[in-house]
Steps between C-alpha positions, in 0.01 A plus 500: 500500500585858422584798790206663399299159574623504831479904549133470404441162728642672743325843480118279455600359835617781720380392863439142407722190606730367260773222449791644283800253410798665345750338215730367785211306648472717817079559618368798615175487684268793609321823414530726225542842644636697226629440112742766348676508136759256630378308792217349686493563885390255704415403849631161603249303669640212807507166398244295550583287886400153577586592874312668726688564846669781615769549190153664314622868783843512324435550165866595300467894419512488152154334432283799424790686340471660175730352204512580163548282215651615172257418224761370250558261783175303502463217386124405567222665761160407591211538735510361835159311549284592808437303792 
């Protein structure tokens, strides 16, 4: 897919949650916040946990952060279903 296929996914889906795998492999999960000329901005959702004890309080401090992801650098993105 083209940059402008991804610019345009991108910008339809401000606010939504999306997966977005890059051409080294690496996943990005979360929510659009903002799309510019070169990048989509997006905040990282935490991983899904199959435990449920006390761990769940010390969240690392980059889940929530905002990353941006070059758009020449992706590879494939999609909507995250809702559960």
């Amino acid at each position: 897919m083209s940059v402008q296929y991804y610019q345009k996914f991108c910008q339809d889906h401000i606010g939504q949650d999306v997966e977005i795998r890059d051409h080294h492999g690496k996943t990005y999960v979360g929510k659009i916040e903002r799309v510019d000329h070169e990048n989509v901005y997006l905040r990282q959702s935490p991983p899904p946990s199959q435990h449920q004890g006390p761990g769940l309080f010390f969240l690392p401090l980059a889940l929530g952060a905002l990353i941006a992801i070059p758009f020449v650098g992706i590879a494939g993105a999609r909507r995250r279903a809702y559960y």
